[in-house]
N, C-alpha and C positions, 0 to 999 in steps of 0.2 A: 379706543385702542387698548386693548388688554393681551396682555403675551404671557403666554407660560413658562414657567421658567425652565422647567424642564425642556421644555423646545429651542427654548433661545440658546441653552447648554449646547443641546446636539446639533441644532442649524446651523450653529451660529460662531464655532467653536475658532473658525480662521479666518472668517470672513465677516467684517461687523455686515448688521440690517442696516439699514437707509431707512428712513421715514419724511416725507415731505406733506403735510396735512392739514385741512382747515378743519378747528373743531368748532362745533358750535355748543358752548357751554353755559350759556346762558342761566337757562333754566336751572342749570345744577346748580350755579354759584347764587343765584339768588333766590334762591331755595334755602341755603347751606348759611351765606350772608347777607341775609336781606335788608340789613340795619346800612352796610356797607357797602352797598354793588345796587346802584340805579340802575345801568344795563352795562352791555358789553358786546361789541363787537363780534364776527367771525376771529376766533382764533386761530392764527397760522404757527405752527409749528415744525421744525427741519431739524432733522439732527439724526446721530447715529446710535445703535445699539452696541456695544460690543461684550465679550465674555473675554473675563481678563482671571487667572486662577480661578475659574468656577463660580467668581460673581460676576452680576451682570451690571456693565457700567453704561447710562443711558447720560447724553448729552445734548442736548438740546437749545435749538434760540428760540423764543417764542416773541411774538410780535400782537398785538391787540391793542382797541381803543376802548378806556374803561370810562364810565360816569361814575364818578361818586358825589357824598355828598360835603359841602365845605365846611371842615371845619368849626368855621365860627356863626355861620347864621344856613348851613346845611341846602342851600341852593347848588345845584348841578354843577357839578364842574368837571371838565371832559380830562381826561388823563391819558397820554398815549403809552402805551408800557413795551419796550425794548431791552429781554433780559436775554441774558444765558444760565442755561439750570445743568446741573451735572450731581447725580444720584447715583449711588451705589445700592444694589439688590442682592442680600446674600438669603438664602434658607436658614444658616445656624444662627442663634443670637451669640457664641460665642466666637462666628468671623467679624463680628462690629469691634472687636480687638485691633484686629489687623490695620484700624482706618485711626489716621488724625479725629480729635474730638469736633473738629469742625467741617466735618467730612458730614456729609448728609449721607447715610447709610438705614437703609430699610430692613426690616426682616418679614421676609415673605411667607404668609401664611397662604393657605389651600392651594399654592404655585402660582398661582395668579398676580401679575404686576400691572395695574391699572393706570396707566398713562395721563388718561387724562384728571385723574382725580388727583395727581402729584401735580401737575402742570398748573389748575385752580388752585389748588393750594398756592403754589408760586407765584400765579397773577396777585392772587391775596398781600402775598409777601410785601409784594410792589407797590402798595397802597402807603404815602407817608402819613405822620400822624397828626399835622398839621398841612393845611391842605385849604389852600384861599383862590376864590372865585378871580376873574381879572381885576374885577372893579374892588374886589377886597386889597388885592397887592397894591393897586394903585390910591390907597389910601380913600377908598368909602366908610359914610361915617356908621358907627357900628351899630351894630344892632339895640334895640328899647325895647319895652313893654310895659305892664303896669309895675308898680313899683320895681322894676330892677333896669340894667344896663349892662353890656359888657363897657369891659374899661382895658386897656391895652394895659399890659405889662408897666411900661415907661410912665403912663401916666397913674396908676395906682400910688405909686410912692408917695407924687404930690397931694391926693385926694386924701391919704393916708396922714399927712404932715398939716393937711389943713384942720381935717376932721381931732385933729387930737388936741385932748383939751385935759388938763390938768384938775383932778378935783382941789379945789382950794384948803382943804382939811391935810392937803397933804402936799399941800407946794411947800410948805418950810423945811418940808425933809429933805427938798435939795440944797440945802443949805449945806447939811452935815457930809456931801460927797461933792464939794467945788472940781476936783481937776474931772467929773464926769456929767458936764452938765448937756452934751452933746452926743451921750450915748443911752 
C-alpha cells in the first residue's frame, strides 16, 4: 500500500480513504529484523486516511500473530499484537512544528507514503524487551552451559554476598570505620 501524497491531497480533501487489508510482510520484516522476528502472520490492517490542513493523517489498528525469540534462553515464543498507530505525513520539514514532540510526524520525500513499511516498523515497536516463553514465566530452571549460568536478578545478590570474601591483609582496616561495617 503506497499513496501519493499529492493524490491523497486532491482525493481525498473532504472525504477520508477507508482502507481494510491483509498485508503479508513477512519477508520484509525478516529481512529488515531477522535477529528479532521468527515469523509472523497475515497482517490485517483497518483504518482511515484523512487530509487535515494539507497533511496527511493515517490511522490505523493493526492486528497480527508475531514469533519472536525469548528473551532469556531465545526459544519461540508466539506474541499476539493488537495496536493502534496514528501518523502524520507532511512534505515540509518545517510543518513537523505544527505537531506535539510526541506526535509521530513523517516528512515525505519523492510523494510517496509507504504504508506498509510504517505499519512493520510499528509491529517492531510491539516487541517488549524482556519477553519469556510459558515455561520460563512459570518458573523453568534457567539456562547452563559450560562454565556459565543465567542467575535471576533476586538471586544474584545472594551469590554475590556468598562469593565475597575479604582479603585478610586488609580486614583490620575495618576496624578504623565501625559505624559502616554493613556497607
Amino acid at each position: 500500500m503506497k499513496w501519493s501524497l499529492t493524490e491523497l491531497r486532491k482525493n481525498y480533501r473532504n472525504d477520508p480513504l477507508t482502507f481494510d487489508e491483509t498485508l503479508n510482510l513477512k519477508a520484509d520484516l525478516m529481512e529488515r529484523y531477522g535477529d528479532d522476528v521468527l515469523d509472523l502472520s497475515a497482517v490485517h490492517a483497518k483504518g482511515i486516511v484523512s487530509v487535515v490542513a494539507g497533511d496527511v493523517v493515517v490511522d490505523a489498528q493493526v492486528t497480527a500473530d508475531l514469533t519472536v525469540p525469548s528473551s532469556r534462553s531465545l526459544e519461540p515464543v508466539d506474541l499476539p499484537v493488537d495496536f493502534k498507530m496514528t501518523e502524520f505525513y507532511v512534505s515540509d520539514p518545517a510543518a513537523t512544528q505544527r505537531y506535539e514532540k510526541t506526535d509521530v510526524v513523517m516528512v515525505v520525500k519523492d510523494d510517496q507514503i509507504d504504508i506498509e513499511k510504517a505499519i512493520g516498523d510499528n509491529i517492531i515497536l510491539q516487541i517488549p524487551m524482556h519477553i519469556l516463553s510459558k515455561a520460563e514465566q512459570q518458573g523453568a530452571e534457567m539456562p547452563t552451559g559450560d562454565d556459565w549460568e543465567v542467575v535471576a536478578e533476586a538471586d544474584l545478590a545472594k551469590v554475590e554476598k556468598e562469593n565475597q570474601s575479604v582479603d585478610p591483609r586488609l580486614a583490620k582496616l575495618k576496624d578504623f570505620f565501625p559505624d559502616q561495617d554493613d556497607q
